[in-house]
C-alpha positions in Angstrom: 164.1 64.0 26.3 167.8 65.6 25.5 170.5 64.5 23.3 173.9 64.7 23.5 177.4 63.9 21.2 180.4 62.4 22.5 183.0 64.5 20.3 185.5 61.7 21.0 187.7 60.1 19.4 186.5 63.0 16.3 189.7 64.8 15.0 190.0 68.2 16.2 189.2 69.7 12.2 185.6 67.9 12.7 184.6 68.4 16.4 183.4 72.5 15.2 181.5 71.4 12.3 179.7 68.5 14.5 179.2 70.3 17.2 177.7 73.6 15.1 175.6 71.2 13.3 174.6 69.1 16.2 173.0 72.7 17.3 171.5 73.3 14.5 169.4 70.0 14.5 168.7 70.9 18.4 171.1 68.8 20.3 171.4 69.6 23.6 175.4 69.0 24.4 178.5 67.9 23.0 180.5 66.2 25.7 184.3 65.5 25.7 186.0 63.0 28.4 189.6 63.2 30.1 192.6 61.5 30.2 195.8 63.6 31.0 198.3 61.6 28.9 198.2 58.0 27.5 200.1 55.0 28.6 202.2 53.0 26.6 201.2 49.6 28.1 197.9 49.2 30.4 198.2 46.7 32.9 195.2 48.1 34.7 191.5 46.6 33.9 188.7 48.9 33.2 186.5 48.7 36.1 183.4 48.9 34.1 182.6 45.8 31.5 183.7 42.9 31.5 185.3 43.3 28.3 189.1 44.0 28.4 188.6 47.7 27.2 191.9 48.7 28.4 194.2 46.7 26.3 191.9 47.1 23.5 190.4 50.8 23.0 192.1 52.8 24.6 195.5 53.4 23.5 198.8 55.9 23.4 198.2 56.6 19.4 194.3 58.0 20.3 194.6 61.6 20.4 193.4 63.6 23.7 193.0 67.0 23.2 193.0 69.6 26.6 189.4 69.5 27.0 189.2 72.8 28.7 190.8 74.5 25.6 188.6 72.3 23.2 185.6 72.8 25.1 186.2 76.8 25.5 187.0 76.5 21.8 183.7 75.0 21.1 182.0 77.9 23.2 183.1 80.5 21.3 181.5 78.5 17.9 178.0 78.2 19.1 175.5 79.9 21.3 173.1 77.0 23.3 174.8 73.7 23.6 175.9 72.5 26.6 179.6 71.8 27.1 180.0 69.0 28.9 183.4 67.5 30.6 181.8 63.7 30.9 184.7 63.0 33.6 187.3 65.3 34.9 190.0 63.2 36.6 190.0 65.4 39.3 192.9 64.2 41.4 195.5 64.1 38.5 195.0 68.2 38.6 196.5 70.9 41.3 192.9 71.5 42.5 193.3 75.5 42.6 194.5 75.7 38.7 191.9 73.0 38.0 189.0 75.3 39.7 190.2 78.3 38.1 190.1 76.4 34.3 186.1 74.7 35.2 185.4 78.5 36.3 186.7 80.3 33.4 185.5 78.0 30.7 181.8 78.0 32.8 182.1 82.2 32.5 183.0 82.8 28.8 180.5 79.9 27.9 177.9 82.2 29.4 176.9 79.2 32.1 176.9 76.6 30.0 179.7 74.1 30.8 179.0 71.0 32.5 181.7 69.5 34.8 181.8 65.7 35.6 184.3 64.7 37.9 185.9 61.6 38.8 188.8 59.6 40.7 189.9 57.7 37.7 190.8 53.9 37.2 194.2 54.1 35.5 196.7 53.3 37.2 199.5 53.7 35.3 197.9 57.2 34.1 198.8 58.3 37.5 202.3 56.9 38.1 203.0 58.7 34.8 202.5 62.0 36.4 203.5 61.1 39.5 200.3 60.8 41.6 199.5 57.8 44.0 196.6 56.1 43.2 195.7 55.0 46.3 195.8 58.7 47.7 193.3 59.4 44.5 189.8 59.3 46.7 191.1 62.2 49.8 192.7 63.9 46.7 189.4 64.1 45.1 187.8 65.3 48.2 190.1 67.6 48.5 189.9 69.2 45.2 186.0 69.3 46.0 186.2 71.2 49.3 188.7 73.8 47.1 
């Protein structure tokens, strides 16, 4: 059986020193999720309890870090744990820059990095940047054929 760490919602002074030691004891990844900016006000319900975790947990004052850069970071700090994206929200990226950051961070990790994708559940998230929501599952098949 392998272990894992979610480095989230860990400051970004304690996510080296947790992930360095969670090598040390012989975990086998750290994982970090995505969201590409954080809305204000949530109308949208998240699709996967019951509970109201939208309104509740997640929330414009929790800080999101680039997890690329975090991640690549985190590779350069430790030498066997697997870097793991949890979920990318694929179809809030261009999908030839996105490609080019989950094939850079996979090369200096030496192989290591993990990529989870997703189409994402936030609707608000996307009319922030601009992206329809709808259009989110062809976008993510999109970004998968590139």
């Amino acid at each position: 059986m392998k272990f894992g760490l979610s480095l989230f919602p860990l400051r970004h002074t304690q996510m080296v020193e947790v992930a360095q030691l969670a090598e040390e004891l012989g975990f086998d990844s750290v994982w970090l999720g995505e969201h590409v900016i954080s809305p204000q006000e949530i109308t949208s319900e998240f699709p996967y309890t019951e509970q109201k975790t939208g309104r509740h947990t997640f929330h414009a004052d929790i800080p999101f870090f680039d997890p690329y850069a975090a991640l690549s970071y985190l590779a350069a700090k430790t030498s066997t744990l697997k870097l793991v994206l949890s979920v990318s929200i694929v179809p809030l990226h261009d999908p030839y820059h996105l490609a080019r950051s989950v094939a850079t961070i996979d090369l200096f990790s030496g192989g290591r990095f993990v990529f989870g994708i997703g189409a994402g559940w936030l609707k608000e998230e996307f009319e922030i940047v601009g992206q329809s929501f709808s259009g989110r599952g062809d976008r993510l098949d999109e970004s998968i054929e590139v």
